[in-house]
Structures are given as C-alpha cells and as structure tokens.
N, C-alpha and C positions, 0 to 999 in steps of 0.2 A: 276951053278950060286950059289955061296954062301950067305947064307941071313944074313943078321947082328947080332950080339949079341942082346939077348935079354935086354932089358933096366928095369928098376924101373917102377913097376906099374903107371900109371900118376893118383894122386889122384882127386875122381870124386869134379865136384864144388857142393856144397850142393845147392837144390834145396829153392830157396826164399821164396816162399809161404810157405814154409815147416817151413823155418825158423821163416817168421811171424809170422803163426800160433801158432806154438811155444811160442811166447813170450807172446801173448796176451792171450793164455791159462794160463801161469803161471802168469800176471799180472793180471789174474779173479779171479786165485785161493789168489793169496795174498791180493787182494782186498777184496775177499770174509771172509779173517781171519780179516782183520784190523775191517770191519763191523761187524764181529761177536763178538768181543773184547769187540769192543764200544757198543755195543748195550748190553752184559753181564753188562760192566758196568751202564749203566743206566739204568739198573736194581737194579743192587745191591744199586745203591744212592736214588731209588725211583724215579726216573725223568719218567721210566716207566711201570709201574703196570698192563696194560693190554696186555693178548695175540697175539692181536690183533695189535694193535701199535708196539709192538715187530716183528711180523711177517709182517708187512711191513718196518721196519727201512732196516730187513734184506734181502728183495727183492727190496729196493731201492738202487742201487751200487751210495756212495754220491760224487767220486772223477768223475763222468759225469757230476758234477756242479758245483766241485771246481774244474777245468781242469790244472790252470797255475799254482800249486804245486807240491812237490814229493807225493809221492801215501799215504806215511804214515800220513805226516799232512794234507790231504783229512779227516783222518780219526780220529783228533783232537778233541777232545770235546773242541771247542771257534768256533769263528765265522769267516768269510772270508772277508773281505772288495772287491768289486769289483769296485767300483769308489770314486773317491774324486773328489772335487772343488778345485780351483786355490788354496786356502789356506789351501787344506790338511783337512776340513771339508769331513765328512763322507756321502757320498752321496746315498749309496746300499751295501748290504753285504750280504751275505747267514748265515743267523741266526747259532748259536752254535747247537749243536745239544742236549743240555740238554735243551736249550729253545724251540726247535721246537717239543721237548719230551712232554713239559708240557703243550704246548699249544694243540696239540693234544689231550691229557689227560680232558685240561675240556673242548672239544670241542666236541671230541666222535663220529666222524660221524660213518654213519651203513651205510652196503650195501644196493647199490641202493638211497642214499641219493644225492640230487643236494648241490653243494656246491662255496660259493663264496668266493674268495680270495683275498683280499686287501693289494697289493701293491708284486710286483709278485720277485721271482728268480730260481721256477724252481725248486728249492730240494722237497720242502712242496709240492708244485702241482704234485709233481710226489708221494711222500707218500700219496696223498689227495686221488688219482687215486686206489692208490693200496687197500685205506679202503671202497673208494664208490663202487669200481668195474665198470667192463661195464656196469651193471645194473644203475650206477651215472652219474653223469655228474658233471664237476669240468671248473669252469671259474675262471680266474685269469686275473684281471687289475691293474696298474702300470701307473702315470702319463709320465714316464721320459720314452722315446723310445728305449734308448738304453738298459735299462733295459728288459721291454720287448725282446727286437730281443737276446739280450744277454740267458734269459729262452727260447726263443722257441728253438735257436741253440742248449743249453743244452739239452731240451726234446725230439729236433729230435734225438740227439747223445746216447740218452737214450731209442731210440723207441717209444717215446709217445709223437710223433705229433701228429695225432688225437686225442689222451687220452684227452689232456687240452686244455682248449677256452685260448688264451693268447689276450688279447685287450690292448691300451694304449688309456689312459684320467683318468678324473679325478675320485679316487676311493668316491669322499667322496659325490657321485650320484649313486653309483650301480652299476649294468647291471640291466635295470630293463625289458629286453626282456627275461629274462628267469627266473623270478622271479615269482613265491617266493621260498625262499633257505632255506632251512632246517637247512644248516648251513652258516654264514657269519663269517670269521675267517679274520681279519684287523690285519695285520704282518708291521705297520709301528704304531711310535707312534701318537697316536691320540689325539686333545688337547679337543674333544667334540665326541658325538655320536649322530651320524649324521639321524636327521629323514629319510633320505632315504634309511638307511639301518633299520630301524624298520618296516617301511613302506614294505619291500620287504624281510623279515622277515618272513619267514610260524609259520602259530600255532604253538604254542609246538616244536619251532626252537630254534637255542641257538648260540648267538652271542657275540667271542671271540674279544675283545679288549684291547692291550696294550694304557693305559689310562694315562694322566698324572691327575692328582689329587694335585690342588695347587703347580704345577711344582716338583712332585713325579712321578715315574713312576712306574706302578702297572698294572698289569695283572687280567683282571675281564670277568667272563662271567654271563650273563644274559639269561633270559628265559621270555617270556611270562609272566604276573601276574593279568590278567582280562584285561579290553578293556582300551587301553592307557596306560597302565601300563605294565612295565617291572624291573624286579630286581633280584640281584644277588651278587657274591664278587667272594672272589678268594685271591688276594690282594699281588699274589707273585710278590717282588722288580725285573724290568725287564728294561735294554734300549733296544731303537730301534731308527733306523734313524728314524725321524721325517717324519710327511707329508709335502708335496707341494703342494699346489693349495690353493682352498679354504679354506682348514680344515687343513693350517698351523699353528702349534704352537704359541702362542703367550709367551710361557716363553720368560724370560727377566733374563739377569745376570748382576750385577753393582759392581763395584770395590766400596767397602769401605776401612777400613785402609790397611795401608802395607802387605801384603798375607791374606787379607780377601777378599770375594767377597760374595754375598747373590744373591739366585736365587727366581725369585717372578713369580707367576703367572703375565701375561700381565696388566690382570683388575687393578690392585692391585696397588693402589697409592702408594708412596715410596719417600720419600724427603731423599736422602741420603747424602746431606752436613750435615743435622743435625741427624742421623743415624751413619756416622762417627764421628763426634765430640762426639757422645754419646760412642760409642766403644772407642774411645781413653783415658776414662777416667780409672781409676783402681777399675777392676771387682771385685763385693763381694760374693762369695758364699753361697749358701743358701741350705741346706741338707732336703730333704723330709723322713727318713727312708725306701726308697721302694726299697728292695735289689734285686738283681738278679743273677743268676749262666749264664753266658757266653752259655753254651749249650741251654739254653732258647728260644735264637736269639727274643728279644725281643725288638733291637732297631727298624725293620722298623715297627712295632706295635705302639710304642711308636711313630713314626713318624706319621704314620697317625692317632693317635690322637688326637695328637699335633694340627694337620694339620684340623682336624674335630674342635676342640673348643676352638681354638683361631681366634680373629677377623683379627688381622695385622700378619699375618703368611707368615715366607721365612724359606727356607734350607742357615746356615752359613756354609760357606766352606771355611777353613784356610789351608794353608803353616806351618806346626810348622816350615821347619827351618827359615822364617822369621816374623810370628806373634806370639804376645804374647798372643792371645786370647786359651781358653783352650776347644777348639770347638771339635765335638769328628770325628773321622777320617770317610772321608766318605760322612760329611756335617753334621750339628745337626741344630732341631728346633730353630729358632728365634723370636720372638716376636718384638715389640715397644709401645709406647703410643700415644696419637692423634699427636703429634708433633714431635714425634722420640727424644725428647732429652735425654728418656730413653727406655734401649734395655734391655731384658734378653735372654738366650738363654741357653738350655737342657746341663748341663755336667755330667759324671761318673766317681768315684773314688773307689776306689778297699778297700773293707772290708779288714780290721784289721786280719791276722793269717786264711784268706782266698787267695787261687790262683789263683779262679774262680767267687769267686763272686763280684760284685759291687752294688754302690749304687747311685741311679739318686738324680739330684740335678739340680742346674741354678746357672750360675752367673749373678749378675745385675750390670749392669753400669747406672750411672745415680741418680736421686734423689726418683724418686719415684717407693719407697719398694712394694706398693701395686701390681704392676706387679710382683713380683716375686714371694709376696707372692702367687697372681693368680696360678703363672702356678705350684708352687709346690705343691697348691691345687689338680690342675687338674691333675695332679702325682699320688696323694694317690687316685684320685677318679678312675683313670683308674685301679690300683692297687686293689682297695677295691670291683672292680662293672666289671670288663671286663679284668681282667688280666687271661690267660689259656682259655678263651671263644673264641666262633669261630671267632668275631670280628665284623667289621661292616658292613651292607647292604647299598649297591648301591640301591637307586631305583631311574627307569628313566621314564619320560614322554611322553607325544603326545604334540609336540607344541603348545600353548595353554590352557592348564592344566591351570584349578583354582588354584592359589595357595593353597589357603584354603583347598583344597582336595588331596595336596600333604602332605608326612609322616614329619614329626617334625623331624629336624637335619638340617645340614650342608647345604644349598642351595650353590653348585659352579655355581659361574656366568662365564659363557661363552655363547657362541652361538649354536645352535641346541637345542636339544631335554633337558629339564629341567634336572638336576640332582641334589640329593637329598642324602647325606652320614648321615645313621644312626646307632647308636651302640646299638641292643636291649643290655636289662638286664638278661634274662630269655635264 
C-alpha cells in the first residue's frame, strides 16, 4: 500500500483563552502607564501632595468607571459626562481627576475612618475605599437611580461590591444609620449646608463641600469650632452638576442686553428691564491703582470679595463677539443701586510697558458715580488689608443660632444651617 505524500504541516488554531488572556494582560499593563502618567502629573501641578492620595490614584484602575471610551482618554485629566437631559443639560459625570485630587487633599481621610459620600459615580468611592481600608467603611448616595446602579456596576467590574454602601435618595438627609462620619465629602454642587450632615458629622470630622457662594462655586471644607459652630475655607474655583431634590440650587441666570447675561443667587431680587436699560447706556471707567501680575491668579479672590461686600451682587457674563460691555472673560463682578437704573461692574486693563501686569478698575453706567466710587473703594481695601492673606472664613451654624452670637461678615441667606463669610485682618 502506498501512503500519500506527506502535506504542509496544518497550522495549530491558537488557543482563545490564551488569546484573551493575552489582551487583557497588555490592556492592564497600558492602563497601568496611562495612570501612572496621570497621577506624576498631578503631582508635578500640586493637585496631589500626599503619599497617600497618590498611592491610591494608582491602585484605582479609572477606565473601570470611564468604560464607553478608548483607554487613553479614561486617562484624561477632565471630567466624563455620563448623562444629560432632553436639552443636553449635564446631569452626572465622573469628576476630572485634578478635582477629585483636591478634594481628597482637604478631605484627608485615614485608615479605618467611616466615610460618606454625596452624590455617587463610583471612581471616588472606589479611591475612598482604598484610603479608609477594610478597617473603614465608605457609603455613597445619589438621588437619581441610574446613577447609582450605573457606580455599583462600575465597582462590581472593579471588585468592590462589598468595598461601598451605594444607596439612592436624597443626599441632602444623610445616611443617618451609620452615622456619625468622620468624614462627609458632597461631590455635587450644593446651594446650602445641610444641617443634617453637621448633625451626623463626628467630633473632630471634616466636611467637604462644593458651595456655591452667591452663585460662585467654591470648594470649602470645615471642621468642628466648639458646639454649633463649625468653619473653615479652601475657596478653590470648582463646577459640579448641581443637586436634585431638596437642596436644589436656587441660582438664577437672566438675559440682559445683547450677549450679556448676569447670574444671581435665587434670594436676590433683580428688576432686570431697568438693569438693562442701565447697561445700555455708555460705560465710564474708573481706575483704582491696584495692579496685579497675571501669575497671582487673583481674579477669583477678587470675586469673592466682591461677592463678601457688596449688597446687590451678580457674576456679568458677556459674548465679546456680540457685546459691547468690557466684562472680563469668564464672568466679572456686578453691582446696581436700589433701582438698577445704575450698574457698575469689575474690569482690567494691562499696565503701560508691562506684559503681565494689570490693573482693576469698574466701569459705571448710569448716573450715580457714588457706586463706583464704592466698589473702587472696596478694590484698594482688599488690596490694602487682605491681598497675599489666606483669605476668608466660612463659619457655619446649628439652625437656630442667635444671630447676635454669630461672627461679623457676609450673612448668605439661603436655607439650612446659617452661613457666615468673614475676611480676618490678621
């Protein structure tokens, strides 16, 4: 019998698993540089200063809670959107990761600390996990459902369903079943501070809030300061989606002239037909001397002073290609008078045989000068008495507070827990 010629080896089919394997190994290992990268840098920017924080950035893998991208913008310093409303309104996002840097930073937890988390996605509660340890415990609630189910899918795909309590209701009540928290960290923005997170607040806890501050948003943490009393700053410029439920935002934005708009706290009465007929007049500038070098970064300084000792206060926010107003980019201080028929509002112009420095000024529309002279006043005074100083103290109350026994400054009126904005001297 003669047997056949022998044929071409038959090439074997690779083994699948093998192949899998494979991939997800080298998508760990490239994941593991993209986070090493990002986490060098936010170091080298300051966003993050402790060992600590760093050492879990880099045992959090962040593309397990940014999933629907390519692996590298996982690893983006910006932030993520995960839902919108019919109009494209921002409704949940996974924060930037130089913001979730810094909140951490003044938040600080230690191992073995309980920790609660307000307004949930999953990246942070999984970093939260990694700084309290098993020896902690970390709860996170979120009014919106799909939010929720959206972080636990993420933490189961990241191994830490058990690690996090994920609940859905409303955050601006707590969990008050496993309270008191050592630390309370609110990752939405918030328009008051809510006594029931003071209340469920441990001694010597310290509680992170993205604030808005006369329709500013500012990043502040407080601590304990004797009985009913708490205070504190921070005062880094921050957005966050807003809350839902109770402890919704009340800012308010209104169209005045053609590419302007002014943004006002809710409380904050506002007759804006005679507001824009005061803007549509032809602005007069008014120069204070208070120069500045650009590297200073002393406009949101300036803003929340502004925002501290003026009575009629909004952020102007103009279009240059279509308004004439000279409002500074970004939004600038507004003022008015009992009637709005006259406006001034914060502007800057660039020193003479300088490339960096400028100089704050107002221009006023309208008839009466004594507003403007006001706020150029109040220029030289923050200049003269609080410019290079740490800035100003938050202090908060226990619903109820005698006013009388609250600190001299700023009262913002809103609902919750009193709040109290002071600029020591000293």
């Amino acid at each position: 019998m003669t047997l056949p010629a022998k044929g071409p080896p038959v090439p074997k089919l690779p083994d699948m698993k093998t192949v899998s394997d494979r991939d997800v190994t080298e998508q760990t290992v490239e994941a593991a540089a993209l986070n090493n990268h990002l986490v060098s840098q936010l170091e080298q920017s300051g966003r993050i200063t402790s060992p600590e924080i760093a050492a879990a950035f880099r045992a959090t893998p962040r593309h397990l809670f940014v999933q629907d991208v390519e692996l590298a913008q996982a690893y983006r310093d910006d932030y993520h959107p995960t839902d919108r409303d019919g109009d494209g309104r921002l409704l949940s996002s996974v924060s930037a990761p130089w913001l979730v840097a810094q909140m951490l930073e003044y938040l600080r937890p230690q191992p073995g600390n309980s920790v609660l988390e307000i307004g949930s996605g999953g990246y942070n509660a999984a970093l939260l996990h990694q700084l309290v340890g098993d020896a902690g415990a970390v709860t996170s609630i979120d009014i919106d459902p799909a939010v929720t189910s959206r972080a636990s899918r993420c933490l189961q795909t990241a191994g830490l369903e058990d690690a996090v309590r994920v609940l859905t209701g409303d955050g601006a009540h707590g969990v008050p079943d496993a309270a008191p928290y050592d630390r309370i960290e609110v990752t939405v923005q918030a328009a008051a501070i809510e006594q029931t997170w003071l209340d469920q607040l441990a001694p010597g806890g310290v509680l992170v809030v993205p604030l808005r501050v006369r329709g500013l948003g500012r990043l502040v943490a407080l601590t304990p300061d004797g009985e009913g009393h708490w205070s504190g700053g921070g005062w880094l410029p921050c957005g966050f989606v807003a809350m839902r439920g109770e402890a919704a935002s009340s800012t308010q934005m209104h169209a005045l002239t053609p590419g302007a708009r002014v943004r006002v706290d809710g409380s904050q009465q506002l007759d804006t037909e005679a507001l824009t007929k005061a803007l549509d007049t032809t602005g007069t500038p008014r120069w204070s001397g208070v120069e500045v070098s650009t590297s200073e970064g002393t406009r949101p300084v300036v803003d929340l002073w502004c925002a501290s000792v003026l009575d009629a206060y909004g952020t102007l926010l103009t279009d240059p290609q279509t308004s004439a107003l000279r409002a500074l980019p970004g939004g600038t201080p507004l003022t008015w008078n009992a009637d709005a028929t006259t406006a001034t509002y914060v502007t800057m112009r660039p020193v003479p045989g300088h490339t960096d420095r400028y100089e704050y000024g107002v221009v006023l529309h309208g008839e009466d000068a004594s507003l403007a002279d006001a706020l150029v006043e109040s220029l030289r005074e923050w200049n003269r008495d609080h410019r290079g100083r740490p800035g100003p103290v938050l202090h908060v109350y226990s619903e109820g507070t005698d006013p009388a026994a609250m600190a001299p400054g700023r009262a913002l009126e809103r609902p919750g827990a009193p709040l109290v904005l002071t600029w020591p001297k000293d």
